[in-house]
N, CA, C and O of each residue as an XYZ file, in Angstrom:
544
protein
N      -8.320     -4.998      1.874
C      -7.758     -4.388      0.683
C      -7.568     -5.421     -0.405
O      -7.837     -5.108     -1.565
N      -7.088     -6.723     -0.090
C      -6.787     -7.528     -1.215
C      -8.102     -8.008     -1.807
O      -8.280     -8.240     -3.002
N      -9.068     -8.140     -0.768
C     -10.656     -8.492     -1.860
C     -11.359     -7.480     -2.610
O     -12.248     -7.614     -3.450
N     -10.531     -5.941     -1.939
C     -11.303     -5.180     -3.017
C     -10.542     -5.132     -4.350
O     -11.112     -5.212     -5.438
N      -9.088     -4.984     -4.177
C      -8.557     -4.611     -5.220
C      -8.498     -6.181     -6.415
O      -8.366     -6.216     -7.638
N      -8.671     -7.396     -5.320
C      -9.188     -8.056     -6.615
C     -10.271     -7.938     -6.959
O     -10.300     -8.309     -8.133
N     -11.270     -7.622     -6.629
C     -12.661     -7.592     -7.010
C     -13.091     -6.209     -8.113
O     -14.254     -5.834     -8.264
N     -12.001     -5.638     -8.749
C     -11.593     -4.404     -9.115
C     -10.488     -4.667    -10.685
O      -9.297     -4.357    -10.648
N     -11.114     -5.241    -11.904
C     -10.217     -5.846    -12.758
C      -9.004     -4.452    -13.451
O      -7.968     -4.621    -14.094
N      -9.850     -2.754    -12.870
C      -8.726     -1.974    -13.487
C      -7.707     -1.487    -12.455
O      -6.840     -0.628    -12.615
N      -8.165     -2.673    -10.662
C      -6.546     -2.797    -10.247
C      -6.019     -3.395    -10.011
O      -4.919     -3.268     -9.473
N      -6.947     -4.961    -10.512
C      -5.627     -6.071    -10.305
C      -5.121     -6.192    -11.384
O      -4.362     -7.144    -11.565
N      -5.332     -5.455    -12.216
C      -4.077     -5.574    -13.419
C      -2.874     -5.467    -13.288
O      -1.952     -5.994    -13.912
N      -2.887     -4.588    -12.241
C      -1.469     -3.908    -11.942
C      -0.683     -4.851    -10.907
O       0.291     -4.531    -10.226
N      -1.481     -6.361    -10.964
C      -0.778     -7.462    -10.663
C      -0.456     -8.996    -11.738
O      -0.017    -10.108    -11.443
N      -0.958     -8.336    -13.172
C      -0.690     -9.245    -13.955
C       0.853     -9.411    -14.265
O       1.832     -8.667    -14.192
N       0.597    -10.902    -14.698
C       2.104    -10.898    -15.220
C       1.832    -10.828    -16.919
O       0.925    -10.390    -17.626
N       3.442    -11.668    -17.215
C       3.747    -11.652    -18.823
C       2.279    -11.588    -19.732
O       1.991    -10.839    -20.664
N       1.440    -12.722    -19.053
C       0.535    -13.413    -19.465
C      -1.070    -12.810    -19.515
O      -2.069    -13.344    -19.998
N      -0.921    -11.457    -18.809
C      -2.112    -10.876    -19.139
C      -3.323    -11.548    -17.403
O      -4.392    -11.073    -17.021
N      -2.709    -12.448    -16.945
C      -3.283    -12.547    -16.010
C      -2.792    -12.437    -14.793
O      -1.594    -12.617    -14.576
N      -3.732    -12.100    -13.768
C      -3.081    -11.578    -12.076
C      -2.124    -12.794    -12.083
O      -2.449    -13.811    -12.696
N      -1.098    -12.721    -11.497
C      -0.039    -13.509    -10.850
C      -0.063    -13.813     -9.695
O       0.135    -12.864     -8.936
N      -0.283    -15.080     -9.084
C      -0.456    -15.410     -7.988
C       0.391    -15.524     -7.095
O       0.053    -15.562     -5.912
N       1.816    -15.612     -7.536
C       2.567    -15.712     -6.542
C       3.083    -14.492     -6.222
O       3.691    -14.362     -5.159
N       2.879    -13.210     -7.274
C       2.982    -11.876     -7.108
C       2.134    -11.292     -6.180
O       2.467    -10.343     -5.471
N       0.903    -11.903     -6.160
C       0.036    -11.260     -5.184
C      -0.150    -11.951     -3.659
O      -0.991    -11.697     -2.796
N       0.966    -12.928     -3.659
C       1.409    -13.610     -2.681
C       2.104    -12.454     -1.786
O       1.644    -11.837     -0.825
N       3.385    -12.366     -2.431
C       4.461    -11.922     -2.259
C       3.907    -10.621     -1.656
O       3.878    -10.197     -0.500
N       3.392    -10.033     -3.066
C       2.530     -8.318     -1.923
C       2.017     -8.379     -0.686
O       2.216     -7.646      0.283
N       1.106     -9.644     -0.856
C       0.616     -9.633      0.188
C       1.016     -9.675      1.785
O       0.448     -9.099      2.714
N       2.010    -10.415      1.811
C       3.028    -10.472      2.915
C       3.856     -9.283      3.126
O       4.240     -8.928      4.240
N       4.214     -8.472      1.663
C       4.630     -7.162      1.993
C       3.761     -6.744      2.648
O       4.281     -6.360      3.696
N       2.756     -6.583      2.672
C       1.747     -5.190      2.674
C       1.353     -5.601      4.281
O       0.781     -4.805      5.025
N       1.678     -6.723      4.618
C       1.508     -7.149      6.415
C       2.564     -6.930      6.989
O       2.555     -7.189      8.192
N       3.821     -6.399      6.412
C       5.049     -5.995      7.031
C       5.203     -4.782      6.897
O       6.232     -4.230      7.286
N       3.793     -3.859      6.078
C       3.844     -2.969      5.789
C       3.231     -2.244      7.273
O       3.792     -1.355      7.913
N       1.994     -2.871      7.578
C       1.335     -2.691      8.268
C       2.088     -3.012      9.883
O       1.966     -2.249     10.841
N       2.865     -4.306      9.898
C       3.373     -4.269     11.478
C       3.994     -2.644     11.318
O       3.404     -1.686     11.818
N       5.012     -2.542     10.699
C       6.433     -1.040     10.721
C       5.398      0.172     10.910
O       5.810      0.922     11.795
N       4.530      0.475     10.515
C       3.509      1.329     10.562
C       2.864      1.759     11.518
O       2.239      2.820     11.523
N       2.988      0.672     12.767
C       2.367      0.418     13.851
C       3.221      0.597     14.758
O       2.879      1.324     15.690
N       4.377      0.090     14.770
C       5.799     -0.308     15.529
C       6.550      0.543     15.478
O       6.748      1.364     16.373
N       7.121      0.486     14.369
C       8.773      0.944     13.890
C       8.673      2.601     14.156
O       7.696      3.350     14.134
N      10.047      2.847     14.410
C      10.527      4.205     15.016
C      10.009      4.922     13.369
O       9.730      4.273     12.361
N      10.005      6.173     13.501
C       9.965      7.109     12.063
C      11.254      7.414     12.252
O      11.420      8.182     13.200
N      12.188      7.100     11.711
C      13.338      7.153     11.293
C      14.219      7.435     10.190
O      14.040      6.905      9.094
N      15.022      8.120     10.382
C      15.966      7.807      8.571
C      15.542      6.091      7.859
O      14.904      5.871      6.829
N      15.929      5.446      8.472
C      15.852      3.687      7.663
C      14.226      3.498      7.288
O      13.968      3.075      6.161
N      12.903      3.862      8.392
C      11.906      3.733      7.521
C      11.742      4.807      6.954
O      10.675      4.565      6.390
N      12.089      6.197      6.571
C      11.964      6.700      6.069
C      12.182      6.735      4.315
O      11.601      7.323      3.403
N      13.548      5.602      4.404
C      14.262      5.461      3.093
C      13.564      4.268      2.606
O      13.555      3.950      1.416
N      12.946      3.576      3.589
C      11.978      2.251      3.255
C      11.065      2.225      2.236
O      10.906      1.426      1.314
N      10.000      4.082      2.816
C       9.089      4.436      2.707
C       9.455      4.689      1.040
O       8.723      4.209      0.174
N      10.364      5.294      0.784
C      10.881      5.475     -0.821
C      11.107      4.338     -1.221
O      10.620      4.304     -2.351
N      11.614      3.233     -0.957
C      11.499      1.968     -1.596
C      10.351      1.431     -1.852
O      10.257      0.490     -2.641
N       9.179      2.016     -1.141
C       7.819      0.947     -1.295
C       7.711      1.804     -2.611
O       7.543      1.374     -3.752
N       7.891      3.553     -2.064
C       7.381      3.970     -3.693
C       7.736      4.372     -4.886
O       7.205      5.152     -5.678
N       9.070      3.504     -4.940
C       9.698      3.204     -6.094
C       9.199      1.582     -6.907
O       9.200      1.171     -8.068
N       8.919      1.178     -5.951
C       8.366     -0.237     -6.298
C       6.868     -0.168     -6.878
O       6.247     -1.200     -7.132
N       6.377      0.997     -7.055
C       5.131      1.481     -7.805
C       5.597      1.689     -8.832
O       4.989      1.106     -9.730
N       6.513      2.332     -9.191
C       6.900      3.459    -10.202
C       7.525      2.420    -11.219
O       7.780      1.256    -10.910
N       7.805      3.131    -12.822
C       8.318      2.320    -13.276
C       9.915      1.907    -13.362
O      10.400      1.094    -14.149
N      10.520      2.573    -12.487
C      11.554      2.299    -11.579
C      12.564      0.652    -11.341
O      13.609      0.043    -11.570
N      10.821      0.644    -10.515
C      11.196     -0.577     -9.697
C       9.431     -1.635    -10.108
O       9.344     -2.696     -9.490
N       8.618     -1.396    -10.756
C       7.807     -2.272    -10.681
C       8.357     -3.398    -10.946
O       9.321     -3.640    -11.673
N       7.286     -4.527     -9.925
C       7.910     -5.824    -10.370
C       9.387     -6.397    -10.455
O       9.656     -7.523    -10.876
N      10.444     -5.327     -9.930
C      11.683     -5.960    -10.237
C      11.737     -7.187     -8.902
O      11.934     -8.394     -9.043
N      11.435     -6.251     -7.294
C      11.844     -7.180     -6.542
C      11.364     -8.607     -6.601
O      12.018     -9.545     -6.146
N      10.207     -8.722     -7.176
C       9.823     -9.934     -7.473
C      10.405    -11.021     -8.943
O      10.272    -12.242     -9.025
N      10.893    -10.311     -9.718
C      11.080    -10.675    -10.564
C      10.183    -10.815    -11.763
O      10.487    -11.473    -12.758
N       8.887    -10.054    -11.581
C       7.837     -9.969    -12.500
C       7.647     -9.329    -13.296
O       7.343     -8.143    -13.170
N       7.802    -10.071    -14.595
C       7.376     -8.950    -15.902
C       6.288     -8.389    -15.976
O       5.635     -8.879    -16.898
N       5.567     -7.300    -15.262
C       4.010     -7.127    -15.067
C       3.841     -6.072    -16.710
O       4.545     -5.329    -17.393
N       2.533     -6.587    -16.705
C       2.337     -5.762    -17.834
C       1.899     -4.460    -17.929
O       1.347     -3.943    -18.900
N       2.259     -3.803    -16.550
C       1.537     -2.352    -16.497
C       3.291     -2.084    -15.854
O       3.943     -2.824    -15.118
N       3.611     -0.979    -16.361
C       5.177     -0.378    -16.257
C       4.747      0.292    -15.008
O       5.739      0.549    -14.326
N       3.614      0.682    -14.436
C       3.754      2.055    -13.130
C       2.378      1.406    -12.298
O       2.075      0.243    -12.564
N       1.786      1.952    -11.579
C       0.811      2.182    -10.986
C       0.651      3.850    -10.750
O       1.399      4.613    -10.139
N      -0.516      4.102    -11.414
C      -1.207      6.011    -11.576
C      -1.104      6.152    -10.046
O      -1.630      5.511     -9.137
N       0.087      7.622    -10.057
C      -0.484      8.149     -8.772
C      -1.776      8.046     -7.997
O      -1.879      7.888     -6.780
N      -2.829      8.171     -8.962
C      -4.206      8.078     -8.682
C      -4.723      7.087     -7.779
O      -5.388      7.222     -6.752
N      -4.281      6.052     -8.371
C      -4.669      4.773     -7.354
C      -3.969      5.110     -6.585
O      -4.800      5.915     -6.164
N      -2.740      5.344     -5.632
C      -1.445      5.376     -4.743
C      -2.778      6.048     -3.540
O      -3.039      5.419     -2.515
N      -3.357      7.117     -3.821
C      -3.981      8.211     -3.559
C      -5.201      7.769     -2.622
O      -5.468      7.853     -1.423
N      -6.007      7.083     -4.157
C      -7.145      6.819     -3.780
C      -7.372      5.668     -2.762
O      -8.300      5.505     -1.969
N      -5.915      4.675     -3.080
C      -5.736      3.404     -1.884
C      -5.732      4.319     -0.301
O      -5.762      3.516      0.631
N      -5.713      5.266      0.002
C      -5.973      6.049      1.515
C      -7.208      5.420      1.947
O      -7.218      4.735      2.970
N      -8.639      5.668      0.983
C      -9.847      5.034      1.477
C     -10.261      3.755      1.693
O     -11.306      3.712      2.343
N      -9.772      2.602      1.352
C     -10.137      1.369      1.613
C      -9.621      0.766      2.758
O     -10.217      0.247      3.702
N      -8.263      0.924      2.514
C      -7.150      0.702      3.971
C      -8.245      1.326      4.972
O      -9.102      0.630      5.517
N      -8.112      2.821      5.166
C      -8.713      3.224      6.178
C      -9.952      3.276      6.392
O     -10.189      3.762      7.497
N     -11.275      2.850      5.545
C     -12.601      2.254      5.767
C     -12.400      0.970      6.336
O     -13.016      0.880      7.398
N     -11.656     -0.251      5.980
C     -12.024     -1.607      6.607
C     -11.357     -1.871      7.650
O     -11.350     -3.022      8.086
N     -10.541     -0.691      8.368
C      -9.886     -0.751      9.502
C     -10.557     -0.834     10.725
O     -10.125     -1.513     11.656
N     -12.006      0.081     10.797
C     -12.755      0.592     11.656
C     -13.573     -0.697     12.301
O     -13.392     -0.933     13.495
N     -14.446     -1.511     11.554
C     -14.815     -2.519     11.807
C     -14.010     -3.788     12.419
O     -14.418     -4.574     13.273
N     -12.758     -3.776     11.754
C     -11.749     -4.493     12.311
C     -10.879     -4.193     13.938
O     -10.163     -5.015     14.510
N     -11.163     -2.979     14.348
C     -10.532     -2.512     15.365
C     -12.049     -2.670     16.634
O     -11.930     -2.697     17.859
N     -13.296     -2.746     15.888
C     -14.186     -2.574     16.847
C     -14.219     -3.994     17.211
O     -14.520     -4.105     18.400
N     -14.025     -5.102     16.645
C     -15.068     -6.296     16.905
C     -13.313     -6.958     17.548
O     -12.989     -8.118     17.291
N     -12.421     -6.069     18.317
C     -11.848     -6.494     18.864
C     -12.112     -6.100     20.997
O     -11.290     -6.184     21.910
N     -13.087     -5.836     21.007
C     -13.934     -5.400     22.351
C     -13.296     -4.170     22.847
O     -13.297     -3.967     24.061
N     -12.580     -3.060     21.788
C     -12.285     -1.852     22.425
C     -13.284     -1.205     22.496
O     -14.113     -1.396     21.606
N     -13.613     -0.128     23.643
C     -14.695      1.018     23.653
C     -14.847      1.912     22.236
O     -13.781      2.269     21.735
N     -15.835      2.220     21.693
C     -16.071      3.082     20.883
C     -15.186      4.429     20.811
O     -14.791      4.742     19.688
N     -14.768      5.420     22.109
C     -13.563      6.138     21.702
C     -12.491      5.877     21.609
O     -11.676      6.588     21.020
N     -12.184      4.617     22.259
C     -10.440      3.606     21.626
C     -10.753      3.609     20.372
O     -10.099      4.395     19.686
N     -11.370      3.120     19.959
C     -12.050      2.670     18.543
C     -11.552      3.632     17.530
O     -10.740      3.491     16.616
N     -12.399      4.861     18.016
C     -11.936      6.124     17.207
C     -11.048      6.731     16.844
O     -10.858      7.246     15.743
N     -10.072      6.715     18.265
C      -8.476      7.292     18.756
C      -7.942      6.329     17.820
O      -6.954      6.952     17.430
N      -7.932      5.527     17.364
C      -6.803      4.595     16.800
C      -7.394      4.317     15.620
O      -6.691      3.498     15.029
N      -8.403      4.623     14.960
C      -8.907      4.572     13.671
C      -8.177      5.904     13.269
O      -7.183      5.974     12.547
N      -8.813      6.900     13.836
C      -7.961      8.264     13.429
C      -6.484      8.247     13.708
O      -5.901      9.262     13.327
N      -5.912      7.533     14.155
C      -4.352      7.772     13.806
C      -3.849      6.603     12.854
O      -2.883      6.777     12.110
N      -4.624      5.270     12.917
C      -4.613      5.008     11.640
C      -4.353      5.517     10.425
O      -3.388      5.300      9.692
N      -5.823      6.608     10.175
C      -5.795      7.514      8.448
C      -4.454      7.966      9.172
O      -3.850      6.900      9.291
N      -3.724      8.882      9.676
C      -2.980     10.047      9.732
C      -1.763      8.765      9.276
O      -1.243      9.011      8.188
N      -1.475      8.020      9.664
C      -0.651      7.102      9.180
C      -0.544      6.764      8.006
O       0.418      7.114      7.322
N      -1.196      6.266      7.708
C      -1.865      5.748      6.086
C      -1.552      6.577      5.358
O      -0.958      6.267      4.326
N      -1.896      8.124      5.701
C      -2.146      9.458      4.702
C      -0.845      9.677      4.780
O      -0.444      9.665      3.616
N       0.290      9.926      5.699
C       1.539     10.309      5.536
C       2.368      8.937      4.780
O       3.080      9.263      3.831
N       2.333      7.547      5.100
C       2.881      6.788      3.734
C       2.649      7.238      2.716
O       3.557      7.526      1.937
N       1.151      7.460      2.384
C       0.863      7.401      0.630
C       1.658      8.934     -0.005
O       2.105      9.256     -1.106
N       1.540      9.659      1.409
C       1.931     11.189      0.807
C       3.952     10.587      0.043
O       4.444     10.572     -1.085
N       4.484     10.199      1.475
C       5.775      9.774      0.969
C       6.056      8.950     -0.516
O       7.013      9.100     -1.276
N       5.026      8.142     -0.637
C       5.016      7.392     -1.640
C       4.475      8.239     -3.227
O       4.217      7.536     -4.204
N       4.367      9.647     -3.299
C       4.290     10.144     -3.817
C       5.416     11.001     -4.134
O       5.172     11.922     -4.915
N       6.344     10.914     -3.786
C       8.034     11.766     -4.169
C       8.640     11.405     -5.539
O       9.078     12.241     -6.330
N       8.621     10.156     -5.724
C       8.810      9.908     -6.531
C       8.353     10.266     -8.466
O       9.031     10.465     -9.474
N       6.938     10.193     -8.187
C       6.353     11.046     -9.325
C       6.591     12.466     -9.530
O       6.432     13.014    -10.621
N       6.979     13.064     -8.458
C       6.972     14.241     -8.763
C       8.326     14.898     -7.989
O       8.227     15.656     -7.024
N       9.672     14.449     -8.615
C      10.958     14.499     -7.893
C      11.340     16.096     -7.730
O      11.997     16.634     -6.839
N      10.648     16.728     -9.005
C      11.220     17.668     -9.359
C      10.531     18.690     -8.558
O      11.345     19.273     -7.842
N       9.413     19.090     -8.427
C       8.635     19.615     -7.426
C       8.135     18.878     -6.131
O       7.025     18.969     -5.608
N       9.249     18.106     -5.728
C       9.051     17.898     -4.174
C       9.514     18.888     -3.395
O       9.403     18.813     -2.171
């Protein structure tokens, strides 16, 4: 995910700072989120606490919370639902290859690619409450 979305200048914007350029220690910082995103995802109970988590990641999109926990003046106030959305396909395309060339059988492979998306797809869904508070 991080080589596509840098390789992608209308979405690493949405990691620039003051300065008009990606921020590196911002995309540090995500980045280590987004691997603690991924252990809890895997691990963690579905619970009230990740549940309320799950609203913190997607307030931290919104213009809410962009950039506060970091302290970054980014120059994009939100990230478009759109991307929130469309991030379902990359996560869950470069997963598949990554789960095979770990010597599981082809239907392990599958079983856990597919609960992968179902994972993936219910964050991004949560992470969508926020845009739309009023018709949740």
């Amino acid at each position: 995910w991080y080589g596509f979305v840098g390789s992608h200048p209308h979405l690493v914007r949405y990691f620039n700072g003051p300065d008009g350029a990606p921020s590196t220690e911002y995309l540090e910082r995500v980045r280590e989120r987004f691997g603690q995103w991924i252990r809890d995802l895997c691990t963690r109970p579905r619970d009230a606490d990740w549940l309320a988590y799950q609203e913190e990641i997607a307030l931290r999109h919104t213009a809410a919370k962009k950039g506060r926990t970091d302290g970054i003046a980014s120059t994009e106030p939100h990230v478009p639902l759109r991307y929130l959305v469309a991030f379902i396909w990359p996560i869950t395309a470069t997963i598949r290859e990554f789960l095979a060339n770990r010597g599981h059988d082809p239907d392990e492979v599958e079983r856990m690619y597919q609960a992968w998306f179902k994972a993936v797809t219910l964050s991004v869904t949560l992470w969508c409450r926020p845009y739309a508070p009023d018709t949740w």
